[in-house]
C-alpha positions as CSV (number, residue, x, y, z in Angstrom):
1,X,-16.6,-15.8,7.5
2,X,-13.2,-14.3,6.8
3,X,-12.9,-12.4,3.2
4,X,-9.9,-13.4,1.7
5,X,-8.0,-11.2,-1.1
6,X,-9.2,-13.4,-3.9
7,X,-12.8,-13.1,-3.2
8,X,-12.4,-8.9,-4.4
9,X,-9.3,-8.9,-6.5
10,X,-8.8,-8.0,-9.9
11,X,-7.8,-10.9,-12.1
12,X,-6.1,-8.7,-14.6
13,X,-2.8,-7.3,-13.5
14,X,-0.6,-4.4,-15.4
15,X,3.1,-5.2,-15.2
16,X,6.1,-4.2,-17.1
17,X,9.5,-5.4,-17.3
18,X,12.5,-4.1,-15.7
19,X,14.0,-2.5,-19.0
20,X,10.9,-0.5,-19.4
21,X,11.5,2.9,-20.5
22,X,10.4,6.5,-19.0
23,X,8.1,7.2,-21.6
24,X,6.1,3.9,-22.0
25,X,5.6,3.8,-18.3
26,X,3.6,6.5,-18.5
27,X,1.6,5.4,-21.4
28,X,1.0,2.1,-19.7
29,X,-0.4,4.1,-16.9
30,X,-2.4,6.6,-19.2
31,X,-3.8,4.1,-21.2
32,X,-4.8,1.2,-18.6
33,X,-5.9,4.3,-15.8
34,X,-3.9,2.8,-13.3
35,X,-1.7,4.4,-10.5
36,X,1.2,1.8,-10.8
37,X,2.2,-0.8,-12.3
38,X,3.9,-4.0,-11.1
39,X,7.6,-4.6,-12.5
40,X,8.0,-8.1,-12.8
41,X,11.3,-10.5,-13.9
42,X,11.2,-13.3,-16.8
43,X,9.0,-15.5,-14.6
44,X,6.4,-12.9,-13.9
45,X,7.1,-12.6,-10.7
46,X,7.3,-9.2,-8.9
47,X,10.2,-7.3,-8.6
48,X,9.2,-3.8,-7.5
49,X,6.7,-1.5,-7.9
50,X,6.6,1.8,-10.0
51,X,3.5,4.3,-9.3
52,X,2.5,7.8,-10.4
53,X,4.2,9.3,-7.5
54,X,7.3,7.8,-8.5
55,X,7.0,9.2,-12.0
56,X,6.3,12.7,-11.1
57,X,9.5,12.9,-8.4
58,X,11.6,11.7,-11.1
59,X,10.1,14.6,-13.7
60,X,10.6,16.8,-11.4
61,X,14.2,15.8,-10.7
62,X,14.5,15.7,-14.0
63,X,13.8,19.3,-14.7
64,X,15.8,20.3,-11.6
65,X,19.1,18.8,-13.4
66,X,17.8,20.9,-16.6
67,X,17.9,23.7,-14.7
68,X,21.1,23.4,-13.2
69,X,23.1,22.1,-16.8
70,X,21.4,25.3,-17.9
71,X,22.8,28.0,-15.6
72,X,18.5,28.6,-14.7
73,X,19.5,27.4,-10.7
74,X,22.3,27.5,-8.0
75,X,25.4,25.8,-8.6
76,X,26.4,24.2,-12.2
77,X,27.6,20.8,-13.7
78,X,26.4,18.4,-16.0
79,X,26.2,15.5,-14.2
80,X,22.7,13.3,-14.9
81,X,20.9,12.0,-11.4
82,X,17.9,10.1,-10.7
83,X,15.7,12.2,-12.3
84,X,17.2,12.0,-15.7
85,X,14.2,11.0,-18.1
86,X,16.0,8.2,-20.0
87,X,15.6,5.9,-17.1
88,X,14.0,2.8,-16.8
89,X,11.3,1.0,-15.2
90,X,14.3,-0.5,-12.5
91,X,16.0,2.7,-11.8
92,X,12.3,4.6,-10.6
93,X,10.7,1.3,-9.0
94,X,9.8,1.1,-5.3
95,X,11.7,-2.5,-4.2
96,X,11.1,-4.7,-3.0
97,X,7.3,-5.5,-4.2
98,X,4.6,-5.4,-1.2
99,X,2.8,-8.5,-2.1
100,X,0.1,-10.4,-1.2
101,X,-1.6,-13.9,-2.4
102,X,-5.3,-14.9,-3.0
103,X,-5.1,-16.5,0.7
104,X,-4.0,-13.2,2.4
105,X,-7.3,-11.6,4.6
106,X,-8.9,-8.3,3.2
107,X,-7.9,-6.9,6.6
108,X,-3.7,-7.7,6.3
109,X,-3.9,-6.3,3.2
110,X,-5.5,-3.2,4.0
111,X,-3.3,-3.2,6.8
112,X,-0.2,-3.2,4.1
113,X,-1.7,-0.8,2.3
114,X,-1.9,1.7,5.4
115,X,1.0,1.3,6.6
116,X,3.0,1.6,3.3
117,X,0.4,4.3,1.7
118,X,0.0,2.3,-1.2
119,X,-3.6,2.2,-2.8
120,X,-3.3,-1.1,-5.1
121,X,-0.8,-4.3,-4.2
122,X,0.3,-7.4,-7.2
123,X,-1.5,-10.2,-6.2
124,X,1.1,-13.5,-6.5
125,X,0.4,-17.5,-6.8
126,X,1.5,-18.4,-3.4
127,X,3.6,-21.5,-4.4
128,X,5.6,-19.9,-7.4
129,X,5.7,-16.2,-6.8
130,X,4.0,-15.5,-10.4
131,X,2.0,-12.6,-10.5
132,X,-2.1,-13.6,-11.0
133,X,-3.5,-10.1,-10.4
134,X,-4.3,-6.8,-8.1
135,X,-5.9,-5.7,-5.4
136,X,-7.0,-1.9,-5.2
137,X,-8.0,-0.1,-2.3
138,X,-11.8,0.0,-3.7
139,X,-11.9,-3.6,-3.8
140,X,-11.1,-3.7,-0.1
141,X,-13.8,-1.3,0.5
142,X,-16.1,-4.1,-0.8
143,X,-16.3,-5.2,2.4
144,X,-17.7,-2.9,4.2
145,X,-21.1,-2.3,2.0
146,X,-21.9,-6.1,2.8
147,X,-25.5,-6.6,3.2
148,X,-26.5,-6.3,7.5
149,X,-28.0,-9.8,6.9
150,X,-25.1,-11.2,5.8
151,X,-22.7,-9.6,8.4
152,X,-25.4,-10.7,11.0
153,X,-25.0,-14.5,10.1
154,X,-21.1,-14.4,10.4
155,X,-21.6,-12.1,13.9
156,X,-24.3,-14.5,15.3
157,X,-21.5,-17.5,14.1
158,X,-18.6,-15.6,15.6
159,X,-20.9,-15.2,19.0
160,X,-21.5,-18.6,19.2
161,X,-17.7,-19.7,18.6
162,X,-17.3,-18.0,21.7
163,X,-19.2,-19.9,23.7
164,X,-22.2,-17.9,23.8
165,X,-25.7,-18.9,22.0
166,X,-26.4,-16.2,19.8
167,X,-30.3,-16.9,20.5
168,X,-29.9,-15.3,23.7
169,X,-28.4,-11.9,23.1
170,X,-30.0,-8.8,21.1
171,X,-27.6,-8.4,18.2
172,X,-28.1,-5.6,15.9
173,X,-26.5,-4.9,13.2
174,X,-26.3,-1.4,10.7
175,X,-24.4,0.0,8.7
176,X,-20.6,-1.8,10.3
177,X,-22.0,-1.0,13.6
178,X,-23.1,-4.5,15.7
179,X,-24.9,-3.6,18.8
180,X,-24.6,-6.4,21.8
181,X,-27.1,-6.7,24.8
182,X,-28.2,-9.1,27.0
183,X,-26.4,-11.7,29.5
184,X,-23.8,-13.9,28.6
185,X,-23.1,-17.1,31.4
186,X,-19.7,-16.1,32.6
187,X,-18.2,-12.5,32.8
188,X,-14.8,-13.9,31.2
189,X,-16.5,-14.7,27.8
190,X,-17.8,-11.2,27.4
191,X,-14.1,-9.2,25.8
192,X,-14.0,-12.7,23.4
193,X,-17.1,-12.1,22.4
194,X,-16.5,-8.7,21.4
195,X,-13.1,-9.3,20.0
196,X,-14.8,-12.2,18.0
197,X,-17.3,-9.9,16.1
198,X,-15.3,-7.4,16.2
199,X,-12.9,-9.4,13.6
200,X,-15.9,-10.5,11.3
201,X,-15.4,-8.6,7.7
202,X,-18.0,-5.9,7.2
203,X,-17.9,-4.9,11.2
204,X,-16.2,-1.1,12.0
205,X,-17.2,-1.1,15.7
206,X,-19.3,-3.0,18.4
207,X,-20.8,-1.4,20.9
208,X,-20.6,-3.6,24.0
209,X,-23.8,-3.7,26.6
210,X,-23.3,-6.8,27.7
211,X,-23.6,-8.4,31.4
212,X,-22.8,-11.9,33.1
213,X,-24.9,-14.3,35.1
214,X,-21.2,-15.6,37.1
215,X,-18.4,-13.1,37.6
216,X,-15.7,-16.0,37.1
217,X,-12.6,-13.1,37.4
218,X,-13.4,-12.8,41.3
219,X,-9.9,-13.6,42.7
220,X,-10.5,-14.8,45.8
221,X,-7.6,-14.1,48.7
222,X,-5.8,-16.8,49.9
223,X,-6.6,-18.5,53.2
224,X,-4.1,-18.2,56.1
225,X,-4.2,-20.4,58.9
């Protein structure tokens, strides 16, 4: 069974608008204990995305400009940059949003997250783009604290979509680790078998012991006459 972002996510989502000021970003975040919020357009659909991180470059550029209008640092002027404090929600958001929809696997998503080092992602209606709700990291870590029975009925069901009666292998699984022994009819089915279970939700690594009754890779040379 493949765990889908709407069977963890959070049907509550914190956004803001675009014209959101400095100040009650940060109070949004302080009083909902969240590490970003979503910045979303008149249709509530995500715009961009402004986290914690994004708040504390732009104090710190903030009193970097201070410092320079005040003589405290090299070089003077009174010119205002990104960091000035009377921005908005638009002017410090991360944009495009990183979205994903109640369809998209656990996996892609924490794939997203990864690769972007994000920690939470806005969760939009995949036919109008609205936003319906969030994803954090810990709700993708839900995953992997499945109980071994129930990982074992979507390995053994994996197994035999490749072919393979699960009745005749030793499958053991513990704590995201699936141990495979025992035959398997031809030697070709074996790395599907592996890369099947290894793709079921809950599973971190398998640990391959497997053999084969038929080797059917054998290439066998051509006959010259």
């Amino acid at each position: 069974m493949v765990v889908n972002v709407g069977d963890v996510m959070g049907r509550v989502a914190i956004a803001v608008r675009p014209d959101t000021c400095f100040a009650d970003l940060v109070e949004t975040m302080r009083r909902f204990k969240v590490g970003a919020v979503a910045v979303v357009d008149s249709g509530r659909r995500p715009v961009g995305v402004v986290s914690a991180d994004d708040l504390l470059l732009r104090e710190i550029g903030a009193e970097r400009v201070e410092a320079v209008i005040e003589g405290r640092g090299p070089g003077r002027g009174n010119t205002k940059v990104a960091g000035d404090k009377g921005g908005t929600a638009a002017q410090v958001m991360s944009s495009p949003a990183i979205t994903v929809t109640e369809v998209t696997p656990v996996r892609e998503a924490a794939r997203l997250m990864h690769e972007h080092r994000i920690r939470q992602l806005p969760v939009v209606d995949r036919v109008t783009g609205k936003i319906v709700g969030t994803v954090h990291q810990a709700d993708l870590l839900k995953i992997f604290v499945r109980p071994p029975a129930e990982v074992l009925d979507d390995v053994e069901e994996a197994v035999r979509g490749a072919g393979v009666e699960p009745r005749t292998l030793s499958i053991l699984v513990e704590h995201g680790l699936v141990a495979l022994t025992g035959t398997v009819p031809r030697r070709s089915q074996i790395p599907l078998v592996v890369e099947s279970v290894h793709a079921v939700d809950g599973v971190i690594e398998v640990d391959d012991r497997l053999g084969f009754a038929t080797d059917d890779l054998i290439t066998v040379p051509p006959l010259y006459l």
